[in-house]
C-alpha positions in Angstrom: 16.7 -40.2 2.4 12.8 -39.0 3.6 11.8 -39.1 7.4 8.2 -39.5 7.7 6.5 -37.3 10.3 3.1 -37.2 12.1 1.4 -33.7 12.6 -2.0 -32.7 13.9 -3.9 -30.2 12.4 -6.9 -28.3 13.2 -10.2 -27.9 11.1 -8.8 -24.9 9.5 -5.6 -26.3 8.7 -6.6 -29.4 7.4 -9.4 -27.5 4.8 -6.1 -25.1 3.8 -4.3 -28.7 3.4 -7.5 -30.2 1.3 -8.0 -26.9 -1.0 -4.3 -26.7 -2.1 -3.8 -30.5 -2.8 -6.7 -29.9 -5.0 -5.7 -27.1 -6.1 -1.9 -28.0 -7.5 -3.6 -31.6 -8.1 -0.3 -32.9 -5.5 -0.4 -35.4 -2.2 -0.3 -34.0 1.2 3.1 -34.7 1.5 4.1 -32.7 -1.5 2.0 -29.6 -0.7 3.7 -29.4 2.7 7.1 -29.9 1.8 6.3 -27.0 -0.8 4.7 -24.9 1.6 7.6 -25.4 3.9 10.6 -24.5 0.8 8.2 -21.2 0.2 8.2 -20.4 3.6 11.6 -20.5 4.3 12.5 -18.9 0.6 10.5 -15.4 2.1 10.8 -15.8 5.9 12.9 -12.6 6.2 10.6 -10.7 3.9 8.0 -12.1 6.4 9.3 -10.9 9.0 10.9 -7.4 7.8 8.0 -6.1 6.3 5.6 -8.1 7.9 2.4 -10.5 6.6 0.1 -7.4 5.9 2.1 -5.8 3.7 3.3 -8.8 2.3 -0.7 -9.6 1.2 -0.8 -5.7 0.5 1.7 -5.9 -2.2 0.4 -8.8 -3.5 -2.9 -7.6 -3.7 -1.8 -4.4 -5.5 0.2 -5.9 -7.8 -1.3 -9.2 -9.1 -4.8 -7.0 -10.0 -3.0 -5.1 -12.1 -3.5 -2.0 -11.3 0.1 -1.0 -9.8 3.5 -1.1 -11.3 7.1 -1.1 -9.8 8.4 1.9 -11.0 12.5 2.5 -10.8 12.9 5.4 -8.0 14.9 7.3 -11.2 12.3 7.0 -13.5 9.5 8.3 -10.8 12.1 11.0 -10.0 12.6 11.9 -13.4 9.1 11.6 -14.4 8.2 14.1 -11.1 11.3 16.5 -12.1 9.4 17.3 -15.2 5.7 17.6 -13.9 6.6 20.5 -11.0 7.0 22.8 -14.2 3.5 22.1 -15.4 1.1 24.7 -14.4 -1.5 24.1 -12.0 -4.3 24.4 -14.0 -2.9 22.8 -16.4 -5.2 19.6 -18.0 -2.5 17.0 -16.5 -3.2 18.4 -12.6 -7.2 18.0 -13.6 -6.9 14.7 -14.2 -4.4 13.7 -11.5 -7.3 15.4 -9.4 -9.8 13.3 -11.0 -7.6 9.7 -10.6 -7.4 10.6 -6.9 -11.3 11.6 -7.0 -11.8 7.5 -8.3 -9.3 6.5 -5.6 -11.5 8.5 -2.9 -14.4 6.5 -4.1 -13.4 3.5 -4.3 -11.0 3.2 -1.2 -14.1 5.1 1.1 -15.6 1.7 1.8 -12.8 -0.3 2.1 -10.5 2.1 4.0 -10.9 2.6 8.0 -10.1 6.5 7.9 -7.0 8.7 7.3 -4.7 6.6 9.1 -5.0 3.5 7.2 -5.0 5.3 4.1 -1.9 7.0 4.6 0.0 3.9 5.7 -1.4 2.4 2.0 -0.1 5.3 0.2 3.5 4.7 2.9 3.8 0.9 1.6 4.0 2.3 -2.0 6.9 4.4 -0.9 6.4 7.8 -1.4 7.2 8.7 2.0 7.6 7.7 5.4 4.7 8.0 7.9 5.0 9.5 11.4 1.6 10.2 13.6 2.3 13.3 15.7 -1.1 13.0 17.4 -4.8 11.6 17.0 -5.6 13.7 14.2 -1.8 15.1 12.5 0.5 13.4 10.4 4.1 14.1 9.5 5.0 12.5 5.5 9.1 12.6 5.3 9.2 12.5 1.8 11.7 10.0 -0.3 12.3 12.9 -2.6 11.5 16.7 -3.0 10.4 16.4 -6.6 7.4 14.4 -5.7 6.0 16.9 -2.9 3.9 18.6 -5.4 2.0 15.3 -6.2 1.6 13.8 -3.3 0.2 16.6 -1.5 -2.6 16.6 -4.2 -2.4 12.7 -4.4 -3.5 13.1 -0.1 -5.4 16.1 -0.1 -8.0 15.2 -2.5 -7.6 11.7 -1.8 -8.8 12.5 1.8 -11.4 15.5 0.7 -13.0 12.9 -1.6 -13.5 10.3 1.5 -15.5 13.5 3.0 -12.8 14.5 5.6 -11.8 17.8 6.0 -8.1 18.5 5.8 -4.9 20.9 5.9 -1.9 20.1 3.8 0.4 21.8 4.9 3.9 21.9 3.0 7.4 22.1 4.8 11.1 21.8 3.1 11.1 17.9 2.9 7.8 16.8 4.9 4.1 17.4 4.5 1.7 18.0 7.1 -1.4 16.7 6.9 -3.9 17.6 10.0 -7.5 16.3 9.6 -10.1 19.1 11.1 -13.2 17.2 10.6 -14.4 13.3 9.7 -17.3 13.0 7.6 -20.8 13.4 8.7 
């Protein structure tokens, strides 16, 4: 049995409507009855994590330039890079992939806020602002304190703002002491 029903939509919607039936080369009535089945499929992924980070994770992932990584494996990957000296060639490079991520995000990123919040929805920690200018990262896991406080700190240094990392038992402290110039 099908029940026929009569919506209005506004410019927008009706262009969104026009692109997908071209698109997935479907009618109207198809499109929204799959529109509708997708919705409802990831409503409560909509609404626990939100539409932004739904896009964000999205966005990371269908570029191809992220991966979802077991917590074990990261764990046990981490367990084994806190023996590695710090000058070691490994730390160099880490330095230099989070040089690349300092210039690319610089444009794109609205300050140290947002790009700790990006770094958050990858879960490495948890982020809490404890003022304007200070943030508290509760880590998942001690083993990965050593790389994420490198990951931020020259993350941050590289989008010209002047930090302290500072490191605690579970948490890292990052204050920002000046933006760039």
């Amino acid at each position: 049995m099908t029940n026929r029903v009569t919506i209005v939509l506004d410019e927008e919607s009706q262009h969104l409507l026009d692109q997908l039936k071209e698109e997935f080369d479907q009618n109207q009535s198809e499109v929204v009855r799959n529109a509708l089945k997708f919705y409802s499929e990831n409503k409560e992924f909509l609404e626990n994590y939100g539409e932004d980070r739904v896009k964000f994770y999205a966005d990371m992932l269908f570029k191809g330039e992220h991966v979802i990584l077991d917590m074990d494996h990261w764990i046990l990957f981490l367990k084994y890079l806190k023996d590695i000296p710090d000058d070691s060639e490994l730390w160099q490079e880490i330095e230099k992939v989070a040089e690349s991520h300092a210039e690319q995000l610089k444009e794109t990123i609205d300050g140290p806020k947002e790009y700790l919040e990006r770094i958050e929805a990858c879960n490495f920690f948890k982020l809490n602002q404890t003022s304007p200018k200070e943030y508290t990262l509760i880590l998942n896991n001690n083993e990965s304190k050593k790389f994420i406080k490198q990951l931020v700190e020259n993350t941050l240094r590289g989008m010209g703002y002047e930090v302290e990392v500072i490191e605690g038992v579970s948490k890292i402290r990052v204050k920002v002491t000046s933006n760039p110039t």
